[in-house]
Legacy VTK file of the C-alpha trace (Angstrom):
# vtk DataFile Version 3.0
C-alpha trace
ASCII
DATASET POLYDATA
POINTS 77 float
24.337 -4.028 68.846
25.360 -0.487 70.600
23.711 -1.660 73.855
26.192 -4.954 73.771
29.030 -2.578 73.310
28.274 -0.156 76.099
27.513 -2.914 78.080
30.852 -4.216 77.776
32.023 -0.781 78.625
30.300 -1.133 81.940
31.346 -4.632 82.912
34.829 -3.018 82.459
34.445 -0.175 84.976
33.071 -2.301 86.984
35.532 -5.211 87.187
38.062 -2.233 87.631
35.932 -0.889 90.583
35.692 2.723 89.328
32.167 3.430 88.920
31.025 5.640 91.267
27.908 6.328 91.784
25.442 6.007 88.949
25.785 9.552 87.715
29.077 9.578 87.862
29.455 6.059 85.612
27.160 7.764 83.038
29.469 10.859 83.649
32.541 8.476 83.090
31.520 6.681 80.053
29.831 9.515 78.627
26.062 8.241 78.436
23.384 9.932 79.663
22.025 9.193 82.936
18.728 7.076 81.446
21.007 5.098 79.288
23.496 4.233 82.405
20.115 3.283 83.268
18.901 1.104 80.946
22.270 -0.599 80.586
22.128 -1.702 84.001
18.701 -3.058 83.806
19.840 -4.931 80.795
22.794 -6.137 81.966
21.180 -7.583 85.409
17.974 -9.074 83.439
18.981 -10.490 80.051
22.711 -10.693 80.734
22.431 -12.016 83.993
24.692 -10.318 85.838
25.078 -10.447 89.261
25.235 -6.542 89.601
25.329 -4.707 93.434
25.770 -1.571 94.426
27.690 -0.724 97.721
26.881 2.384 99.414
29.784 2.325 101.380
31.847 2.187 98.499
29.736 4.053 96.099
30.447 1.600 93.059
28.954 -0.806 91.776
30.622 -4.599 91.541
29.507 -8.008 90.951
28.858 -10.059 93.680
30.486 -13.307 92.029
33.330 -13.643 89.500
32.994 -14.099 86.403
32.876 -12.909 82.800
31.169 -11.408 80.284
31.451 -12.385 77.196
29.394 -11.316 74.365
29.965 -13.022 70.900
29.715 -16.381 69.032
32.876 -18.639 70.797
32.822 -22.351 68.846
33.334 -24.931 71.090
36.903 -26.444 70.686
37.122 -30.017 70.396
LINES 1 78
77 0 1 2 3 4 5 6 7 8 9 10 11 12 13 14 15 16 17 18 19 20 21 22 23 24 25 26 27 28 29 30 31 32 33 34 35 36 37 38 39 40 41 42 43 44 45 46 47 48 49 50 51 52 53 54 55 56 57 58 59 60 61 62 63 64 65 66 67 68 69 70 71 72 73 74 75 76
């Protein structure tokens, strides 16, 4: 359940755009540089999120919109 919440934490640096390079994001959100890690890997492979990373910018973004949502949402009729 922790990895769903950090990985919202993620999504919302970056949406905002303020995620620096990957140390810097782990440095941000206070994780350690393998978790950062792992959170990305998870996010990108079972979340399927369309995670890049600009080196121009040095941030990561997604390269389509969209949202994450993690949670039960009923279907509304």
């Amino acid at each position: 359940m922790k990895k769903l919440e950090y990985s919202k934490q993620l999504d919302q640096h970056i949406k905002e755009g303020t995620t620096g390079s990957l140390e810097e994001l782990a440095e941000n959100c206070g994780y350690t540089f393998s978790l950062t890690t792992d959170l990305l890997v998870f996010m990108i492979e079972h979340l399927n999120c369309p995670i890049r990373y600009s080196k121009e910018s040095r941030t990561y973004y997604y390269d389509s919109e969209g949202d994450l949502r993690i949670g039960f949402y009923p279907i509304e009729e």
